[in-house]
C-alpha positions in Angstrom: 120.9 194.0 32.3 123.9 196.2 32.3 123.2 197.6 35.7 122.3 194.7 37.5 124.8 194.5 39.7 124.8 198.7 40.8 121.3 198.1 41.7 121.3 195.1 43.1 124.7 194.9 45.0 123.8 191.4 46.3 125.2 190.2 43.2 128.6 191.2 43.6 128.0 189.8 47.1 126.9 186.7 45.8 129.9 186.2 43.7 132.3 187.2 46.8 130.4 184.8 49.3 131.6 181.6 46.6 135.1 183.3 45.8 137.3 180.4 45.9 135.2 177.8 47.8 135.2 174.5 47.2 131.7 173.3 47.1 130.9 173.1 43.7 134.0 171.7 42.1 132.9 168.3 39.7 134.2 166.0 37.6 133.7 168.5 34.2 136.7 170.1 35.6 139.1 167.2 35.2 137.7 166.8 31.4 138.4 170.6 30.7 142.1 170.1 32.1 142.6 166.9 30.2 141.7 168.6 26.8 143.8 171.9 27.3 146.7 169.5 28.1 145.8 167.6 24.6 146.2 171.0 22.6 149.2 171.6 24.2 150.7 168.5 24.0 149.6 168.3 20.2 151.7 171.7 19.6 154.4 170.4 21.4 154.6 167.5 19.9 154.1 168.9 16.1 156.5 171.5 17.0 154.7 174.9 17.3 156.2 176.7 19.2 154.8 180.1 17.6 151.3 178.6 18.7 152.4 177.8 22.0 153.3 181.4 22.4 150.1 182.7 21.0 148.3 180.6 23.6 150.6 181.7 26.4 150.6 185.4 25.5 146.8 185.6 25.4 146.4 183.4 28.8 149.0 185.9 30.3 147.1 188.8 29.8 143.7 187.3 30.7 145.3 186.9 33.7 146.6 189.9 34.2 143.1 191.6 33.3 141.4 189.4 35.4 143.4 190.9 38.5 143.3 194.4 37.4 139.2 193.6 37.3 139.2 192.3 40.8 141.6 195.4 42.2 139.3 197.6 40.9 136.2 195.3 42.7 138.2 196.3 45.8 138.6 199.8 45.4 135.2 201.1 44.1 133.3 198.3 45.8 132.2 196.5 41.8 134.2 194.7 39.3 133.9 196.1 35.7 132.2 192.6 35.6 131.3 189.5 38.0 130.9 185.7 37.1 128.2 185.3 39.6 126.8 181.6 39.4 127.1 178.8 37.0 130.6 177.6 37.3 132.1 175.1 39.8 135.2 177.3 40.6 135.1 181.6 41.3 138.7 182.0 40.9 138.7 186.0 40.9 135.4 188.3 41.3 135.3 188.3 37.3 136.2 185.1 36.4 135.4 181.1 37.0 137.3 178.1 36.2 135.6 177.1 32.8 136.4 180.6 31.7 139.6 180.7 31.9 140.4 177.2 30.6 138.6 178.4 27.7 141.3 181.6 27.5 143.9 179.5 27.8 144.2 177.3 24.8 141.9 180.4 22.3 145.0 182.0 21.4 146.8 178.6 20.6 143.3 177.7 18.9 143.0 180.9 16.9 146.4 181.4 15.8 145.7 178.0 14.1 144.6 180.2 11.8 146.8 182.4 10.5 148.0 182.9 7.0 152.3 181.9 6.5 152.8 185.0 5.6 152.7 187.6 8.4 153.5 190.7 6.2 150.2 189.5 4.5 148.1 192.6 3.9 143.4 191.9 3.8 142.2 195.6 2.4 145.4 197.2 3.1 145.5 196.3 6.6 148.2 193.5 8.2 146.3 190.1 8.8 147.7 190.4 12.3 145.5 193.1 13.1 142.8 191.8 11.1 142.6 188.5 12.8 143.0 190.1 16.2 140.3 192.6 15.3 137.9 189.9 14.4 138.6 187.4 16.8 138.0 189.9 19.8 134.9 190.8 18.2 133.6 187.2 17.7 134.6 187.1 21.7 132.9 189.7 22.5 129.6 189.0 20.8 129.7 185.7 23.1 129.6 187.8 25.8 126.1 189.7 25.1 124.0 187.3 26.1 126.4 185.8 28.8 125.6 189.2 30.3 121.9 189.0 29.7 121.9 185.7 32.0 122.1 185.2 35.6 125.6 183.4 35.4 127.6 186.5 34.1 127.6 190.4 34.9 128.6 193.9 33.1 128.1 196.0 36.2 128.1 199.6 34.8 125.8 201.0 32.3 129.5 202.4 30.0 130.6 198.9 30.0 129.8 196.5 27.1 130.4 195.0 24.2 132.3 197.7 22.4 134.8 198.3 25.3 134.7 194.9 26.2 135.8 194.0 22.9 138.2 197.4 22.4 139.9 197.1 25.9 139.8 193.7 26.9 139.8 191.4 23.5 141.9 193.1 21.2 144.7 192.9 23.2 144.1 189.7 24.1 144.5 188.7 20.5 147.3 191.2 19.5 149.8 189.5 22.1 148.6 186.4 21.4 149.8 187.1 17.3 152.3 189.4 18.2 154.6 186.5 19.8 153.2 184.5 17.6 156.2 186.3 15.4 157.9 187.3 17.5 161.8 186.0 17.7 162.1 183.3 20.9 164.2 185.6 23.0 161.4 187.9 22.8 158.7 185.8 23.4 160.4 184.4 26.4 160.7 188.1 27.5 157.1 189.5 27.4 155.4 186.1 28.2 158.1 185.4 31.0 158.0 188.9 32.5 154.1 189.2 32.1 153.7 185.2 33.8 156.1 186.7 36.9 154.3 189.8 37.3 151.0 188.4 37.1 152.3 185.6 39.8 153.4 188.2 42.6 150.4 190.5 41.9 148.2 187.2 42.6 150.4 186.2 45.9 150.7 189.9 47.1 147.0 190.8 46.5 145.2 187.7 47.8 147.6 187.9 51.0 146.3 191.4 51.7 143.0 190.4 51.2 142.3 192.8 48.0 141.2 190.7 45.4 
């Protein structure tokens, strides 16, 4: 399954024949946005402002993954990974709609929870990094038998679970707890900064064709 796509290149074809087309958009979509509005909303509402930040954080570098994945589609003619059928939206070669609704509201979700205490140690390790550490892999194992279907791709044989979950969802989850702390000026910095850069990558890249 983890070479599906370098020996049968129709798949990544497949994926860039749907990229950004309309036909298969639904009603589902509208109930997706509806609830990550609600978890926003909630936070905002309650207050939590460190979990908005975990949510934006993570959603910013998804993001910014996401269009690193696609550039290197471009370049070397696969994505690391392709979301190939099963979603009403192909918003980049590696990623649907559904997806990354789902990204944005897991790090609000997961920093949920948390302990108070962030200088909290579990075996002599910060609960930071033990949260992050555990919530990529949990992520990650999702991912298996994504791959394994027809819906979702890990196109080269070194790519799977274990970088997946080394190089993708531990940072994911890092910024996400990271700002969670982090003091406002800060957060505004690095989720700011990482939003803007993500934006112009997205305008430039797409105008030139690249991703």
């Amino acid at each position: 399954m983890f070479n599906q796509a370098l020996s049968q290149p129709e798949v990544t074809q497949q994926t860039l024949s749907v990229l950004r087309k309309l036909d298969n958009l639904n009603w589902g979509l509208v109930v997706m946005l509806a609830f990550v509005l609600y978890v926003y909303f909630t936070s905002i509402e309650q207050k939590k402002y460190n979990q908005l930040a975990a949510g934006l954080a993570l959603y910013a570098v998804h993001w910014f993954v996401e269009i690193v994945n696609a550039l290197i589609q471009h370049f070397s003619g696969h994505a690391l990974w392709t979301a190939s059928g099963g979603t009403a939206f192909v918003i980049l070669v590696g990623v649907g709609i559904e997806i990354s609704f789902m990204f944005s509201v897991a790090g609000l979700i997961m920093s949920k929870l948390l302990p108070e205490d962030k200088n909290m140690k579990i075996l002599g390790i910060n609960n930071r990094i033990v949260f992050a550490v555990i919530n990529a892999l949990l992520i990650s194992l999702i991912e298996v038998p994504l791959a394994a279907s027809p819906i979702f791709q890990w196109v080269y044989p070194w790519w799977g679970m274990l970088t997946v979950w080394i190089f993708v969802y531990i940072p994911f989850f890092v910024a996400a707890f990271l700002c969670h702390d982090a003091k406002p000026k800060n957060r505004r910095i690095f989720i700011g900064g990482l939003f803007g850069l993500d934006i112009v990558m997205l305008i430039v890249f797409i105008a030139l064709g690249w991703i």
